[in-house]
Rosetta silent file (secondary structure, phi, psi, omega in degrees, C-alpha in Angstrom):
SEQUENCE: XXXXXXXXXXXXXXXXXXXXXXXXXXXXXXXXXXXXXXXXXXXXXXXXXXXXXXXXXXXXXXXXXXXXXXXXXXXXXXXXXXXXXXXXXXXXXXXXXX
SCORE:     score description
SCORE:     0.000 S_00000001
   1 L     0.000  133.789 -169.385 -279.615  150.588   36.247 S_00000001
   2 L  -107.386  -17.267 -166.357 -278.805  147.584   33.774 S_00000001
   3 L  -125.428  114.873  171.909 -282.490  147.489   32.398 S_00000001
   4 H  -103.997   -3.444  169.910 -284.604  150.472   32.001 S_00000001
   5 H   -72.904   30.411  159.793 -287.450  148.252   30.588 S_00000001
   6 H  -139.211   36.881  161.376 -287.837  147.390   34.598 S_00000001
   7 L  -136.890  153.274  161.226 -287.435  150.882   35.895 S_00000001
   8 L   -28.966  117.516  148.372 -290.240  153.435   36.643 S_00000001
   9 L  -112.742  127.586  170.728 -290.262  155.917   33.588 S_00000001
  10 L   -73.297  163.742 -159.341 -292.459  158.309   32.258 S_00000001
  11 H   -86.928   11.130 -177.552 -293.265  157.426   28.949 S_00000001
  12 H   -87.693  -69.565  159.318 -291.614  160.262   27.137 S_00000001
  13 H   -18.665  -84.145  172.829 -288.258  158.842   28.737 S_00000001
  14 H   -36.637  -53.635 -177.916 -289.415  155.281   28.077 S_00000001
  15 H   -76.321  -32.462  158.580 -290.253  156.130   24.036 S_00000001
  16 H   -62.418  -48.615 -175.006 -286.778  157.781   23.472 S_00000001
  17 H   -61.929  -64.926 -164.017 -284.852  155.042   24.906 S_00000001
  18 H   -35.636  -54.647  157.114 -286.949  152.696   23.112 S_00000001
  19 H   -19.180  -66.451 -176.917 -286.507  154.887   20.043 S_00000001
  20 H   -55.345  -45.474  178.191 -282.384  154.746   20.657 S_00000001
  21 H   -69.875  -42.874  155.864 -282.343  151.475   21.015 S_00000001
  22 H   -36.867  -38.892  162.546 -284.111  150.420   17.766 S_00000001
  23 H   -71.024  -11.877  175.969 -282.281  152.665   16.269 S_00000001
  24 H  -102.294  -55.110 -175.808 -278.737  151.101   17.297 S_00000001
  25 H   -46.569  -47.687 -172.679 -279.907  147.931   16.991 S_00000001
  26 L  -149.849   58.732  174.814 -281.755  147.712   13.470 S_00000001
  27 L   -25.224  -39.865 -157.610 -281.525  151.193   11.813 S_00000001
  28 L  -110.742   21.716  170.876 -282.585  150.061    8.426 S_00000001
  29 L  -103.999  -35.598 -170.517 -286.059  148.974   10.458 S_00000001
  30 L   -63.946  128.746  169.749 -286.780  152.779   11.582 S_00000001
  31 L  -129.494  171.822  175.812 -289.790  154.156    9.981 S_00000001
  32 L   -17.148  -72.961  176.800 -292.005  157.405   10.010 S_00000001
  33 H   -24.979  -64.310  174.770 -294.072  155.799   12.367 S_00000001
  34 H   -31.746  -43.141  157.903 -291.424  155.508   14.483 S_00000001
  35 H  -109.290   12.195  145.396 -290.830  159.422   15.333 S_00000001
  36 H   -43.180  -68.996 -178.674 -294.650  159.832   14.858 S_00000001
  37 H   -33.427  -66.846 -173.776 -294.500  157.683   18.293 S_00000001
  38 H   -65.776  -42.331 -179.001 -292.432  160.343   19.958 S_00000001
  39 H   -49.794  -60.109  176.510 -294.456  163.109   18.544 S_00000001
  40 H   -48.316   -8.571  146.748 -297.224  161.424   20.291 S_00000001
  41 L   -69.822    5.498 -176.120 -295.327  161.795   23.229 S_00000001
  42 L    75.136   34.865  156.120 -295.311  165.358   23.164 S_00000001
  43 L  -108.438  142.492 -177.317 -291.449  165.934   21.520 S_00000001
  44 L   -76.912  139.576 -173.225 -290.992  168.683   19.595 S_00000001
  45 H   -51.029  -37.959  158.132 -289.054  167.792   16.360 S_00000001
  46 H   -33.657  -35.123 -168.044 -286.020  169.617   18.072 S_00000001
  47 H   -87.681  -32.164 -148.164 -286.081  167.037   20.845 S_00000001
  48 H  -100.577  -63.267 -153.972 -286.582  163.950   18.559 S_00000001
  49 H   -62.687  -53.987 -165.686 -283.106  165.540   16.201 S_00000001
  50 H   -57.203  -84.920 -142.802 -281.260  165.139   19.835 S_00000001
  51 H   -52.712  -44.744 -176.224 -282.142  161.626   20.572 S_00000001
  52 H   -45.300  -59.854 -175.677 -281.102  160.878   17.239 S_00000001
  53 H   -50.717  -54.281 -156.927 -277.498  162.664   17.212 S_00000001
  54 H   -56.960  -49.148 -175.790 -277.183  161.684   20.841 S_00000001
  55 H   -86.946   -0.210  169.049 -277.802  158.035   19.986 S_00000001
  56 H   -57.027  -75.793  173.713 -275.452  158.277   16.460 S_00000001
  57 H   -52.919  -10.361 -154.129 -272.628  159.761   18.236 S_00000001
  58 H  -108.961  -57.454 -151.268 -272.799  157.718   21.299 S_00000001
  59 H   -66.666  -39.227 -174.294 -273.200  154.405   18.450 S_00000001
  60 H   -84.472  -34.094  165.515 -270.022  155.855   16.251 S_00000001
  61 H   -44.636  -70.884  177.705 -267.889  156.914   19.253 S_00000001
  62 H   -50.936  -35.819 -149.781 -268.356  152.735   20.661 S_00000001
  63 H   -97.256  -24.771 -160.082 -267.812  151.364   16.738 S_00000001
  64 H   -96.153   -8.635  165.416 -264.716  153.609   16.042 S_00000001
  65 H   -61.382  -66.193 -146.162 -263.105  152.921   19.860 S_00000001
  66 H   -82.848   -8.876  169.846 -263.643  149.279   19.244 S_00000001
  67 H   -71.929  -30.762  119.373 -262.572  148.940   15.467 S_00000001
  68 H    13.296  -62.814 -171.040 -259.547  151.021   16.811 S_00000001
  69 L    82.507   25.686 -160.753 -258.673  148.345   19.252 S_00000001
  70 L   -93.962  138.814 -156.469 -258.316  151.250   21.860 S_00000001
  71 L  -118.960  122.611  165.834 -257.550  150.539   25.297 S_00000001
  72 L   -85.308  141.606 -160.278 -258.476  152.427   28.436 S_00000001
  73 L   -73.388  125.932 -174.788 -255.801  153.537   30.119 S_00000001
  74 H   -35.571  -43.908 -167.802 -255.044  151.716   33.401 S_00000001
  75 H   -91.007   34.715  172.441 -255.610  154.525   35.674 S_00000001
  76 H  -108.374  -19.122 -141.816 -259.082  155.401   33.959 S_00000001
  77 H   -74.475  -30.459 -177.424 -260.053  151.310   34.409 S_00000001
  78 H   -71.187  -57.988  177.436 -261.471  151.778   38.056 S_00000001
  79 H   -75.505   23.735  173.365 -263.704  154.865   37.058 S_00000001
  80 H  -112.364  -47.663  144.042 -264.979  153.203   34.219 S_00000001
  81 H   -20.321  -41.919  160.855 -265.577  150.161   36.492 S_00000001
  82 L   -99.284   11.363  164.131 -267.662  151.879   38.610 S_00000001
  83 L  -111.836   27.947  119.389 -270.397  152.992   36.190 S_00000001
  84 L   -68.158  133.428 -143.127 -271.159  149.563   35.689 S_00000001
  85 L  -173.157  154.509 -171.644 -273.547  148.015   37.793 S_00000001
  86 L    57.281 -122.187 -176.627 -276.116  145.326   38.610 S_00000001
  87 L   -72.389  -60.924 -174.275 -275.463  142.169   36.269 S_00000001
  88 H   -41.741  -28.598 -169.760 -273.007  143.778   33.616 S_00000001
  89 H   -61.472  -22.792 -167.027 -270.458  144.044   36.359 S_00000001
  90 H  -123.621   47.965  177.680 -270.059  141.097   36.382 S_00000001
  91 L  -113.123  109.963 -168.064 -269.478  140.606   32.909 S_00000001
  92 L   -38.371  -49.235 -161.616 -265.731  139.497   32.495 S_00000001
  93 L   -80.719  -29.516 -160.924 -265.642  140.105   28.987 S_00000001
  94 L   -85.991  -27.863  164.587 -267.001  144.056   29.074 S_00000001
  95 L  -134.056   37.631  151.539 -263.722  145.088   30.601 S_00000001
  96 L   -53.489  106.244 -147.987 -261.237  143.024   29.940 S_00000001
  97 L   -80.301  158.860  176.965 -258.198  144.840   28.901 S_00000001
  98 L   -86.296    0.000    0.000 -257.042  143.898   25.402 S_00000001
């Protein structure tokens, strides 16, 4: 899946991703409101502290790879290649080696 605003979700699923993404995207935009929205989804503040870490660590892993310059190693390029899918695949630029 390249989009998950066009796949079937339940909305608890749908308001964390949304969540993650706001949060990678414009960080110093998240307000209260913001994990109100999942509590009104039924997450428990435990659940809401994952999505956070989950999307931090996912966002600092990607910034410190690519300030790094770090290069996947040819015989990882093919299984990395194959979790890409739909449109991104066939974006030239997302695995080009460096």
């Amino acid at each position: 899946m390249h989009d998950y605003t066009q796949a079937q979700l339940d909305p608890q699923t749908r308001g964390m991703l949304d969540f993650a993404v706001k949060l990678t995207r414009d960080p110093a935009a998240m307000e209260e409101r913001d994990v109100q929205q999942l509590r009104g989804l039924g997450l428990k503040d435990e659940q809401i502290l994952s999505v956070v870490l989950i999307t931090c660590l996912y966002n600092f892993l990607t910034r410190l790879a690519d300030g790094l310059n770090v290069e996947v190693p040819k015989d990882r390029q093919a299984a990395i290649e194959q979790w890409l899918t739909g449109p991104a695949r066939l974006q030239k630029w997302l695995m080009k080696p460096k």
